[in-house]
Steps between C-alpha positions, in 0.01 A plus 500: 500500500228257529589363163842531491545243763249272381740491181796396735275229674408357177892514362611330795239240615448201326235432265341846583545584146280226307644549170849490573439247858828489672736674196508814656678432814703188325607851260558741755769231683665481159531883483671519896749213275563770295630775717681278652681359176580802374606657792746194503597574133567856493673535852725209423529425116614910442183652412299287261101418576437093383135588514442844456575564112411804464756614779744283324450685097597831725771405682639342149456873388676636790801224388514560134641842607722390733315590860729349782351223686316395201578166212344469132583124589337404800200723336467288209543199654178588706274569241611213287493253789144657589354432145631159511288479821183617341561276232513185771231695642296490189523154434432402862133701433476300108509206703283579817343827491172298444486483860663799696580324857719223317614775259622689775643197740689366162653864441574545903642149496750572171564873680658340818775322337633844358448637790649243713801454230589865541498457912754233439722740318428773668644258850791375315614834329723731739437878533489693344380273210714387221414588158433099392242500779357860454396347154391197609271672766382733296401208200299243765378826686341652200361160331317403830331855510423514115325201591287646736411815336406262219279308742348798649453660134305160399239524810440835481376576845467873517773720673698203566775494215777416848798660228325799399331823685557795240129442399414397856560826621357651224197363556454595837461875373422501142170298643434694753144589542674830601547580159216315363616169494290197556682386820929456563455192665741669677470210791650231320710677300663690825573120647681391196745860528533437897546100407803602238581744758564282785732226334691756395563674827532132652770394234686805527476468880672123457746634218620785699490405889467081485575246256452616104380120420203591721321619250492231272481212743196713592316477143664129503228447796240737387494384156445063545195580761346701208545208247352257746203681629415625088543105425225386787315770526452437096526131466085487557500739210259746716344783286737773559756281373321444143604735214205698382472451117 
């Protein structure tokens, strides 16, 4: 138990983790952006994920034989307008992944004005949402969180992928000292679940009993403080911000 909470301490407070300095609770903010972006997408858009991809390859399954509720469309939209992301995402780290805090403030900074273009649309569309602005959702929606699983990818702090949590979970028993393992890290890999966990609930809350821009203008606010505190926190280019070569 002992060690198990030390892992949350050091996931959440800053600079407790020496390697990674203030990533890890920068990351875990970016996974609650998550939830709450695809809560927005799925609830609203007619079941497509613009961040989880792996959802999105079985829900196009379920629509290539003809599921109800289900479109091969808004499917491959996603995935294409994700992998245009990573590519942004990509060349965002060619050009600054030398130094991960302006890496990450540059990628947060480009991230916000998807994210804040699909808020726009998502106030201006009626409801339920037209197909021309389902698309259009779904294409700045997806780009803006390829771009941050691209960023995350590139600084590779442990357990904190914000998109991802097949392997997350994974981890927690396959690592298990239960069964042999080494250690789960099952501390800071529980936060990021509960993290991913909570923006969903909260965005579904909004969708379903408030406002369904909520979520978004949500990430819209999350999202800039993350760019600005990776850019100053970085700017001295403190250790934990150097890329080991």
């Amino acid at each position: 138990m002992t060690t198990f909470l030390t892992e949350i301490g050091e996931t959440l407070r800053w600079y407790r983790d020496k390697k990674h300095g203030p990533l890890p609770p920068i990351l875990v903010s970016m996974t609650l952006v998550t939830g709450l972006v695809d809560a927005f997408s799925y609830l609203v858009l007619g079941h497509v994920f613009v961040a989880n991809m792996t959802g999105n390859v079985v829900l196009l399954g379920f629509a290539l034989v003809g599921a109800p509720g289900f479109s091969i469309g808004s499917s491959l939209v996603a995935i294409g307008a994700f992998v245009l992301g990573g590519l942004a995402g990509g060349e965002i780290g060619t050009r600054f992944g030398s130094r991960r805090g302006r890496h990450l403030g540059s990628a947060a900074a480009v991230q916000v004005v998807f994210l804040t273009t699909g808020m726009i649309l998502a106030i201006l569309s009626d409801k339920p949402v037209p197909a021309g602005y389902r698309y259009g959702l779904i294409v700045v929606l997806a780009i803006g969180m390829g771009i941050q699983n691209a960023t995350a990818r590139k600084l590779a702090v442990p357990d904190l992928t914000t998109t991802v949590l097949t392997l997350t979970i994974t981890g927690i028993a396959a690592d298990s000292t239960v069964v042999g393992g080494a250690g789960s890290k099952s501390g800071r890999r529980l936060v990021a679940v509960a993290t991913m966990l909570a923006g969903a609930v909260v965005g579904a809350a909004f969708v379903v009993h408030h406002q369904v821009v909520l979520p978004l203008l949500t990430a819209v606010v999350v999202t800039p403080i993350v760019s600005v505190l990776a850019g100053v926190l970085g700017h001295s280019n403190p250790p934990w911000s150097r890329v080991e070569k």
